[in-house]
VOSE-565325 format. One record per residue: residue number from 1; residue in three letters; x, y, z of N, C-alpha, C, O in turn. Coordinates in pm, 1 decimal. Example, Ala and Ser with C-alpha at 12.3 -4.5 7.8 and 13.67 -1.06 7.14 Angstrom:
BEGIN
ATOM tido vexlum   n.east  n.north     n.up  ca.east ca.north    ca.up   c.east  c.north     c.up   o.east  o.north     o.up
ATOM    1    ALA   1319.0   -569.0    780.0   1230.0   -450.0    780.0   1320.0   -330.0    780.0   1423.6   -331.9    846.5
ATOM    2    SER   1285.0   -225.0    708.0   1367.0   -106.0    714.0   1290.0      3.0    787.0   1340.9    113.8    803.9
This chain:
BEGIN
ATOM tido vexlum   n.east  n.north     n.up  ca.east ca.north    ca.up   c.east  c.north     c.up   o.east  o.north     o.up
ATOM    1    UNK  -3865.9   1985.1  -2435.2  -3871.7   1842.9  -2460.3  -3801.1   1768.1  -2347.2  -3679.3   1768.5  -2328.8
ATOM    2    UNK  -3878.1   1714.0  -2285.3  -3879.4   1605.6  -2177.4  -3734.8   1461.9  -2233.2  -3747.3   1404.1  -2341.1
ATOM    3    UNK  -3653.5   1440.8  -2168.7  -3587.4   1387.2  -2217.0  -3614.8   1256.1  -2090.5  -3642.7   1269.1  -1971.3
ATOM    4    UNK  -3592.6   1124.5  -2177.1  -3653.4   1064.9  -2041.9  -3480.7    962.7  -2041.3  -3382.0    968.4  -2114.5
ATOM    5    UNK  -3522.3    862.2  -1897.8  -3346.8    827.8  -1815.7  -3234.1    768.5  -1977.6  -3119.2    799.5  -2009.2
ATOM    6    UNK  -3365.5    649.2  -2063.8  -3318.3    590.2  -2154.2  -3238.1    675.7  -2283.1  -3193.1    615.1  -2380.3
ATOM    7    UNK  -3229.5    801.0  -2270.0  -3157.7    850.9  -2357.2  -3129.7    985.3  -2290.5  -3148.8   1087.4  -2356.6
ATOM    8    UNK  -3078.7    994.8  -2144.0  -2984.9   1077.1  -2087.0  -2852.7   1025.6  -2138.6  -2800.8    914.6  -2127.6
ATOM    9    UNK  -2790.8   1195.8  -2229.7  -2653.7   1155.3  -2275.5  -2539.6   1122.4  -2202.4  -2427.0   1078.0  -2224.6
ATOM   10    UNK  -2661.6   1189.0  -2030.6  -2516.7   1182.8  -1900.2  -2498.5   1036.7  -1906.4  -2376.1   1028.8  -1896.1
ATOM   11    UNK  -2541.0    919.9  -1916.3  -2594.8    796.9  -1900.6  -2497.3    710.1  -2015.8  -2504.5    587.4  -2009.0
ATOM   12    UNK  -2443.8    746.0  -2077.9  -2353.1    742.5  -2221.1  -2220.9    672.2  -2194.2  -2134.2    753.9  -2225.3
ATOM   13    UNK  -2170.0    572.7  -2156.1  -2033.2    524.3  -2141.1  -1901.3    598.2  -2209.8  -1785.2    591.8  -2169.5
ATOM   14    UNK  -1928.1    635.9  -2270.3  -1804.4    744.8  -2294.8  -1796.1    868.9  -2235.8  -1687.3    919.8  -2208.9
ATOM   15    UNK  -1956.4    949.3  -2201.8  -1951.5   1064.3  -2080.7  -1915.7    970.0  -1977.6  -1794.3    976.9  -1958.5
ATOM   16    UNK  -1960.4    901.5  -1917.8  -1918.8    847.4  -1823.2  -1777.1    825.4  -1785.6  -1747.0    858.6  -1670.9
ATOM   17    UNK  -1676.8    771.3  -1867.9  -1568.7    724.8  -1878.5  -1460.3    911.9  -1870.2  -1352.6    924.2  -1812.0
ATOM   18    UNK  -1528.4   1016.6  -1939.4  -1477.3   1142.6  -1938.6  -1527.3   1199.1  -1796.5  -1459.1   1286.1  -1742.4
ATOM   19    UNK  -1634.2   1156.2  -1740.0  -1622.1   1209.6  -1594.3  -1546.9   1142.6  -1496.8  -1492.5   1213.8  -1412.5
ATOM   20    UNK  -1530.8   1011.4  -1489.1  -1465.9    941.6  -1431.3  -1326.3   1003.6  -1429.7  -1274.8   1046.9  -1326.6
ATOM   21    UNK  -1249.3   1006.0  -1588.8  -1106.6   1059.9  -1549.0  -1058.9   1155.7  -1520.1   -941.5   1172.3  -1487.2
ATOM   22    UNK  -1214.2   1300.3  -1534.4  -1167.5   1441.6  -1486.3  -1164.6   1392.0  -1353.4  -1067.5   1431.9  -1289.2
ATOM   23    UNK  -1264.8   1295.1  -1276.3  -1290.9   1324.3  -1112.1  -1125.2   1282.3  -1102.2  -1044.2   1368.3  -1067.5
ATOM   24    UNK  -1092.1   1177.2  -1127.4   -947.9   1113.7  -1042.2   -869.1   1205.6  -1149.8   -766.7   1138.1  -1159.8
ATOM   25    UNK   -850.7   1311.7  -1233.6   -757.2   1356.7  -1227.2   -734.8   1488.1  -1115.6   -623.7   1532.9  -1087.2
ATOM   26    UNK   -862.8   1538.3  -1060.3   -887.3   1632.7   -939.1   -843.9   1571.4   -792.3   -822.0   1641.0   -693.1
ATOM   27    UNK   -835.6   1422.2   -797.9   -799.1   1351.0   -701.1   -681.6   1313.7   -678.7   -641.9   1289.6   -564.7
ATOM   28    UNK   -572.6   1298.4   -835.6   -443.1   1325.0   -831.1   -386.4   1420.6   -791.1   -277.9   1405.7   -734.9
ATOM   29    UNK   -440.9   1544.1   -807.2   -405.9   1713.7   -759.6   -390.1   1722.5   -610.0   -292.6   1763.1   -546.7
ATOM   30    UNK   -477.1   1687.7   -576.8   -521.2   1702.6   -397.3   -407.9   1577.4   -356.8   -340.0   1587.8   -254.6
ATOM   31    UNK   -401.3   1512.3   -407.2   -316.0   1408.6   -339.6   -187.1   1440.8   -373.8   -114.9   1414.8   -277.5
ATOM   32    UNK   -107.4   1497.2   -490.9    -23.3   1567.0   -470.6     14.9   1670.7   -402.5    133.6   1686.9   -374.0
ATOM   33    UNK    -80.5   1755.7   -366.7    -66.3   1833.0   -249.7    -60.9   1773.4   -119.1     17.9   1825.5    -40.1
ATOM   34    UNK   -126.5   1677.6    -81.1   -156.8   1671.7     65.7     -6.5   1597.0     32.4     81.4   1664.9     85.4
ATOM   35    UNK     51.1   1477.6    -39.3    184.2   1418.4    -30.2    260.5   1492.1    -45.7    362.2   1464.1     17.7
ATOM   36    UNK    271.2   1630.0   -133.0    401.1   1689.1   -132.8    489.6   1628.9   -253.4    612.2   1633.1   -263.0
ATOM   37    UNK    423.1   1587.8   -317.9    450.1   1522.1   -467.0    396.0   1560.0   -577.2    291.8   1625.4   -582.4
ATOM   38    UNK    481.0   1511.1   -703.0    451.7   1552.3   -833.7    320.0   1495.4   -888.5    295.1   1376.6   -867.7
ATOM   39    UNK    218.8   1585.9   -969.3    101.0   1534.0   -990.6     81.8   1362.5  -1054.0     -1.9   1277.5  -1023.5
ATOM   40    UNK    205.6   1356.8  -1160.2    185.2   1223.5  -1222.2    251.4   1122.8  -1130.8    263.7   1008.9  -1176.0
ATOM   41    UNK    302.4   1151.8   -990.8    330.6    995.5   -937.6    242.5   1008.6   -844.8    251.3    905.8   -777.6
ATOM   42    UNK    154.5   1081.9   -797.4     10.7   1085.3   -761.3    -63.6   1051.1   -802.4   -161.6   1029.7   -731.0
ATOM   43    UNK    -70.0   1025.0   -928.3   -201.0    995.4  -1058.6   -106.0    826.3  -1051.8   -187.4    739.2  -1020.9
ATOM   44    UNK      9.7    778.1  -1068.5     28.4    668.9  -1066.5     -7.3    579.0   -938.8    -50.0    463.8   -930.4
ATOM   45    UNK     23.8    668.0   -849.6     34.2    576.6   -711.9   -162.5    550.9   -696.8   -202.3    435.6   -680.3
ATOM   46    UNK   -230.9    628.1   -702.2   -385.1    594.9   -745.9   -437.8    535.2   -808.7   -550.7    495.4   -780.1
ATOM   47    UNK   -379.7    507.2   -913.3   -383.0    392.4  -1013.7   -347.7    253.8   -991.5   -398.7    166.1  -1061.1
ATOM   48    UNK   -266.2    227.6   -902.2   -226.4     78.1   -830.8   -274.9     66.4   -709.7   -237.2    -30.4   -643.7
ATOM   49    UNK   -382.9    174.6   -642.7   -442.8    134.9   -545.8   -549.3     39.5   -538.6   -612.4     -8.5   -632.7
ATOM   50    UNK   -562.1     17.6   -416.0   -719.0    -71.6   -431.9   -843.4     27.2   -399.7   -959.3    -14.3   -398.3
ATOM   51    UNK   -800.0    193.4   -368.1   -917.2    279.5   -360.7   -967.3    290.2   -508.3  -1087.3    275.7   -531.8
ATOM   52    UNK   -863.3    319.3   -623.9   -898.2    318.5   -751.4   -990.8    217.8   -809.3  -1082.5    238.8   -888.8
ATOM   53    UNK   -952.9    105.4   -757.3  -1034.6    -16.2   -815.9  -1162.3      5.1   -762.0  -1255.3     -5.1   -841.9
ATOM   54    UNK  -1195.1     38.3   -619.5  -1321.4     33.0   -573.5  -1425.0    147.0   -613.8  -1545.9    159.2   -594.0
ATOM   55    UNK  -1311.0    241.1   -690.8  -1362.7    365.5   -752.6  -1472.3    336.3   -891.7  -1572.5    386.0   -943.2
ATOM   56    UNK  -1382.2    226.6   -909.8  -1378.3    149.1  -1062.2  -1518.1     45.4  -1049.9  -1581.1     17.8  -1152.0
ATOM   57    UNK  -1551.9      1.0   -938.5  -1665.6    -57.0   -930.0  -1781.2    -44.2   -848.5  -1796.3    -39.3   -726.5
ATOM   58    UNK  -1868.9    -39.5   -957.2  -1996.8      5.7   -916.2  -2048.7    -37.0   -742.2  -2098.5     29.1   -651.0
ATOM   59    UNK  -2010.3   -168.4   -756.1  -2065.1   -278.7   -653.5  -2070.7   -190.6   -467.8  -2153.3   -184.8   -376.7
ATOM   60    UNK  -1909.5   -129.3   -496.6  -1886.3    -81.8   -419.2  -1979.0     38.0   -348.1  -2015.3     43.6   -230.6
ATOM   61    UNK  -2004.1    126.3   -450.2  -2072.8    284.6   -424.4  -1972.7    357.2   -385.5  -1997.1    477.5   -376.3
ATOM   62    UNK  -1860.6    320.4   -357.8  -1741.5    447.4   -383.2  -1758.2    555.0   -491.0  -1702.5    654.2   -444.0
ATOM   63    UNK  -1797.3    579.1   -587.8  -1837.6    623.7   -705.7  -1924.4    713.6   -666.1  -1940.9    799.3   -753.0
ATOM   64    UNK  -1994.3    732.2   -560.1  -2108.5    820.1   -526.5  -2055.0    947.3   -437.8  -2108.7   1058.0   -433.7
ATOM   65    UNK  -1918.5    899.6   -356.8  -1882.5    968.4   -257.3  -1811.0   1108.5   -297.5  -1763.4   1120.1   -410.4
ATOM   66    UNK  -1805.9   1186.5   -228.5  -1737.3   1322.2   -303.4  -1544.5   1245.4   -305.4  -1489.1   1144.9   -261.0
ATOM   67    UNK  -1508.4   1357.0   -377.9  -1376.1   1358.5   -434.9  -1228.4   1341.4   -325.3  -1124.1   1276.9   -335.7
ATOM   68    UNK  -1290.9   1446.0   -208.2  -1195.3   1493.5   -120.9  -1234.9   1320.0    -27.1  -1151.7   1241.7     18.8
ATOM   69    UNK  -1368.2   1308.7    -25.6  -1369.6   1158.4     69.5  -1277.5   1075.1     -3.4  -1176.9   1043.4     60.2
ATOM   70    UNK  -1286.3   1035.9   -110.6  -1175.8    924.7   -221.3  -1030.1    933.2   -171.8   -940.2    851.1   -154.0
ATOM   71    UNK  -1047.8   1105.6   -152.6   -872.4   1124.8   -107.9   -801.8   1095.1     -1.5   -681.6   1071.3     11.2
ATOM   72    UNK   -916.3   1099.9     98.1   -897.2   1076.5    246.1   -890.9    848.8    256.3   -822.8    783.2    335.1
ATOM   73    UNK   -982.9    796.3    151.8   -957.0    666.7    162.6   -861.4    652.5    120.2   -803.5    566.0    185.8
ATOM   74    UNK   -777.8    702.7      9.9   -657.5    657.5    -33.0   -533.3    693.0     96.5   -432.9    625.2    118.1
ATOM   75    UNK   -558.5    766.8    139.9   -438.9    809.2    218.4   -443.9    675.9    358.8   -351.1    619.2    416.5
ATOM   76    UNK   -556.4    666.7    370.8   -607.3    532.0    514.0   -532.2    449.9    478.7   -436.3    405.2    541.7
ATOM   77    UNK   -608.3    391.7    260.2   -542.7    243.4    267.2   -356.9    280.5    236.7   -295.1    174.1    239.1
ATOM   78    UNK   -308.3    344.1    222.9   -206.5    413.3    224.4    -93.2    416.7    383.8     22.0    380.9    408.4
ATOM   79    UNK   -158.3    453.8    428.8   -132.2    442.4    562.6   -125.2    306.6    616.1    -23.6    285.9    682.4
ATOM   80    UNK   -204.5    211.0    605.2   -253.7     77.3    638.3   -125.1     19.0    566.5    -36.9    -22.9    641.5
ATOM   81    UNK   -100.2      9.9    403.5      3.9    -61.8    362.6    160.6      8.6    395.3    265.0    -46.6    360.5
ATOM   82    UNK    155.6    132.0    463.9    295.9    157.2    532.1    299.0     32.1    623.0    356.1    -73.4    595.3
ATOM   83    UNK    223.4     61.6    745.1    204.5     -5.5    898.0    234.3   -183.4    858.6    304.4   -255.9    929.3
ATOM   84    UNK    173.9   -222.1    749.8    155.1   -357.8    706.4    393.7   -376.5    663.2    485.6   -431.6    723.8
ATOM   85    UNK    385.5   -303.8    548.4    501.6   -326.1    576.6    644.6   -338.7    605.3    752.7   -377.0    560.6
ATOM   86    UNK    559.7   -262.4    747.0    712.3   -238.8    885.2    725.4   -378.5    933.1    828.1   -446.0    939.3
ATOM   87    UNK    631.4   -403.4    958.6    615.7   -524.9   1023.1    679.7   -681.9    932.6    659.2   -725.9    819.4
ATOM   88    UNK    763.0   -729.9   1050.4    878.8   -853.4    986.3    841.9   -934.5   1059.0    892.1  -1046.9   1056.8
């Protein structure tokens, strides 16, 4: 039985919402590793980013990109708000 797009369960806002928080909790991991930090201030510091937000919206297509790319933008805009503020 042919299941057609209108009732793919992948398609389901609550699967959705459960893939969403396994991906960024795989993205907290890696980012605790590459920082050298504890998983939950990895999972926090991602959470007040603006990579998270863009994760968070469709508009963007961040959402499409693999996991390890997400990790590598967070660390940029990361990098960017060190450099931003050294500067007096």
């Amino acid at each position: 039985m042919e299941q057609t797009i209108s009732n793919d369960p992948v398609k389901s806002p609550v699967i959705q919402e459960i893939i969403m928080s396994n991906r960024i909790g795989a993205i907290s991991v890696e980012l605790a590793k590459r920082l050298d930090i504890e998983p939950v201030k990895a999972l926090q510091m991602f959470y007040e980013s603006q990579t998270c937000a863009d994760l968070h919206d469709k508009s963007t297509g961040l959402y499409l990109y693999g996991d390890l790319y997400i990790v590598d933008e967070f660390l940029l805009e990361n990098e960017h708000k060190g450099e931003n503020s050294s500067v007096v």
